[in-house]
Residue, then its C-alpha position, 0 to 999 in steps of 0.5 A: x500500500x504505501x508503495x502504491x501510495x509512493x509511485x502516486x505522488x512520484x508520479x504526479x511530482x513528474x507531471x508537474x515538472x515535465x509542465x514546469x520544464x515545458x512552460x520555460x522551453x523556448x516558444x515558437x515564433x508565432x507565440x512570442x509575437x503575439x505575447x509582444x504585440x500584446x504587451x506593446x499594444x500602446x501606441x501613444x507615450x505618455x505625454x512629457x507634460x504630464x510627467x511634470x509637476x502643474x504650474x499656474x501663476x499667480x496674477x493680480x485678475x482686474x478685467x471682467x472676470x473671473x476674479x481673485x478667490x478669497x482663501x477661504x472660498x480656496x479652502x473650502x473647495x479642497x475639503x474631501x469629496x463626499x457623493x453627489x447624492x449623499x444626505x450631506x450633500x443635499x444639506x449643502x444644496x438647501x444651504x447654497x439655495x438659501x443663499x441664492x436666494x438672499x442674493x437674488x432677493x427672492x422667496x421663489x421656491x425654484x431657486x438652484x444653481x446650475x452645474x456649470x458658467x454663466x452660459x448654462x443658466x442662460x441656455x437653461x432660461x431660455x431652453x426651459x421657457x420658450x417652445x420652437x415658433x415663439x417670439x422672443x425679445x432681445x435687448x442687444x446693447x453688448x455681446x450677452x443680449x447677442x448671445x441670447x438672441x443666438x441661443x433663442x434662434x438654434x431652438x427655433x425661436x421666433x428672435x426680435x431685437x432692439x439694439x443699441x450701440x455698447x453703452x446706449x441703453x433702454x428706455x421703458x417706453x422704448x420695451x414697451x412699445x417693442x412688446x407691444x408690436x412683437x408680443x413676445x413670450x419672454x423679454x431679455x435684458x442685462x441688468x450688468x452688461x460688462x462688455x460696455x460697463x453699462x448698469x442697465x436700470x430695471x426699475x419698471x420693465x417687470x411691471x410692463x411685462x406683466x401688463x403684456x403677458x410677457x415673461x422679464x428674463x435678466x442676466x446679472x452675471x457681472x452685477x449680482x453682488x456689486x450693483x442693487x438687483x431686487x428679484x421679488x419687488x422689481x417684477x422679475x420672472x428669471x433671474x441667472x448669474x454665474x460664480x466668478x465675478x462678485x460672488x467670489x467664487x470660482x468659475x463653474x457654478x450659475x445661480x438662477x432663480x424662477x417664480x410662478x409664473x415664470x415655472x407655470x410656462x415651463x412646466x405646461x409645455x406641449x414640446x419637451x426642452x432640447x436639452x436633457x441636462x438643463x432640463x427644470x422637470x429634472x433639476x427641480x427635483x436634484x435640488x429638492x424643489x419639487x416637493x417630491x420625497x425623495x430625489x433621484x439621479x439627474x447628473x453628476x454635480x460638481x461637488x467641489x464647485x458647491x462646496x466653494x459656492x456656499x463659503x462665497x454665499x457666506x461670506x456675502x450673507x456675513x457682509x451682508x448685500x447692501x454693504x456689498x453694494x456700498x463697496x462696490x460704489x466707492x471703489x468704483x468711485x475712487x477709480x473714476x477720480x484715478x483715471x480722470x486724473x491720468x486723462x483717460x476718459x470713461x466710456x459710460x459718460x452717466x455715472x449712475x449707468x456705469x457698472x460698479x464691478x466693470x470700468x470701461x475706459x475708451x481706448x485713449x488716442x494714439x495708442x494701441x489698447x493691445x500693446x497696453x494690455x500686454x505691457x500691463x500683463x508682462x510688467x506687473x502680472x496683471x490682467x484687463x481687458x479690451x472689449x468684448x463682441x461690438x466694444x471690440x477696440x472701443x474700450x478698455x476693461x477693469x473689473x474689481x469684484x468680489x474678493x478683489x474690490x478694494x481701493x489698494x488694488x484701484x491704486x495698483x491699477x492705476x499704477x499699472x495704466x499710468x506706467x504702460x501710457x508712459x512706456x508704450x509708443x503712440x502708434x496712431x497720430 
């Protein structure tokens, strides 16, 4: 028996390595090429950039936006990312909605903020409010009412504007007689239109689409947080703004804001939005607005751009809006005197329509506006800007906003201006 029991396991110790000797013996032509070709089966390196440490350099951001971030807003936007759908995250979604809403000044319910810049809310407002054949109105006196009226277009909108060379404005009876004649269903304005550095006045538009069954959609992505903007008392259906400007924050996050009636239209359309993902049937119950139990996967939210959103939401409810409003102004009015004093003139002649967050200076005669900005750029790590769509070569731009609105860095820019008008050649006669 144990004889028999020996020859067993000699025998199976001599299959395991007459295997082993057969797995180490040289491999045929064919085998060795396909156990190369599988192990060189990438065709593209690695990229040399990336086996190199990230570098982004400091620069003092005075044009339009975005801004400089308080550190505070940069910390909060490194904490650990939670999930997107955790009971956590929600509680920061109520609180960042809470937030909007006092920037905003209103109580509507549909209030969120959308995932991504400025543009997204302004698609989401459009693409949410206006069905393909309708007729728009859209007040065009900078790029953003351009912008709209192209967004209305591509989903088959019925597009009217009114246009004003940057810095014209208009007047209540001027909509109103443009309501009147294209009865739209919804009205576009700018309230903070930065590529002119117009404040456009609200006051009255809102009550003048409701007396023509008109719905008052405002962009205030460069004014929310510098310039006074009242949602509830001014009559406003649609409000949106975008995180990188006054509210401190860093790009990527849209407040917006919808109220009664502004969600009756939405919400009773025969055709569905054109896009899934600015969808409000969807949003409003991602950020809990549709009074519904639970809320169910729409998308994947930038959690580390909420995170940052509510320190700025904070910071402004700390500081509170009308203290906000005051800064603004007065650094505003403090770089006025300091342009003045250099000779370079204001592109917005009326003070009370200028746009406390962006400065416009026209272009001052004999210089190029681009070799100025580059010297600015070059010599003190600084951004302006020239204009934007119909103010390009018009003006200059210096926004000091949020984090960044402070009267030393008014003297900082002044500083810079005054030093590029010294040192570069007049290339115009």
């Amino acid at each position: 028996m144990m004889q028999r029991a020996l020859f067993g396991r000699c025998a199976l110790f001599a299959q395991q390595t007459a295997a082993l000797e057969s797995s180490m013996a040289p491999r045929s032509a064919p085998a060795l090429l396909r156990q190369d070709r599988s192990a060189s089966s990438l065709t593209v390196p690695p990229p040399a950039c990336m086996l190199q440490p990230l570098e982004a350099p400091f620069r003092y951001l005075f044009g339009p936006g975005p801004s400089n971030v308080p550190p505070r807003v940069l910390a909060a936007g490194g904490r650990p990312i939670i999930g997107h759908m955790h009971p956590e995250m929600f509680e920061i979604m109520n609180d960042i909605k809470k937030g909007i809403q006092y920037i905003f000044q209103t109580e509507n319910n549909m209030t969120i903020s959308m995932s991504g810049s400025g543009h997204a809310a302004m698609e989401c407002a459009v693409f949410n409010t206006v069905e393909p054949g309708e007729s728009v109105l859209v007040g065009i006196n900078g790029i953003w009412g351009e912008r709209v009226a192209e967004i209305a277009e591509r989903m088959g909108a019925n597009v009217h504007r009114m246009v004003k060379t940057p810095g014209g404005y208009f007047t209540n009876m001027e909509i109103e007689q443009a309501i009147a004649k294209h009865k739209p269903v919804l009205f576009f304005l700018t309230h903070g239109e930065s590529s002119a550095g117009l404040c456009n006045p609200v006051d009255g538009i809102g009550d003048i689409c409701r007396k023509h069954n008109c719905l008052f959609l405002v962009d205030t992505v460069a004014s929310l947080g510098a310039a006074p903007i009242f949602m509830d008392k001014q009559n406003i259906d649609i409000i949106y703004s975008g995180s990188q400007k006054a509210l401190n924050a860093p790009p990527g996050t849209a407040p917006i804001s919808f109220n009664d009636r502004a969600c009756h239209k939405m919400f009773n359309r025969k055709t569905k939005p054109v896009s899934y993902l600015f969808d409000m049937a969807h949003l409003s119950n991602y950020w809990g607005c549709d009074d519904k139990p639970a809320r169910a996967y729409h998308h994947t939210g930038p959690v580390s751009g909420f995170f940052a959103l509510r320190e700025s939401l904070a910071i402004l409810a700390e500081k509170g809006l009308e203290e906000s409003w005051k800064q603004h102004k007065e650094v505003a009015a403090h770089l006025y005197r300091g342009l003045e004093d250099l000779g370079l003139k204001l592109f917005v002649p009326e003070k009370d329509l200028r746009l406390p967050s962006v400065t416009t200076i026209a272009v001052p005669e004999g210089y190029d506006w681009r070799e100025l900005l580059m010297y600015i750029m070059k010599h003190h790590q600084m951004e302006m800007t020239g204009g934007l769509g119909p103010s390009i070569g018009m003006v200059m731009r210096v926004g000091l906003m949020g984090y960044n609105c402070q009267k030393r860095n008014a003297d900082m820019a002044l500083h810079a201006l005054a030093d590029a008008l010294k040192n570069c050649k007049k290339s115009r006669a």
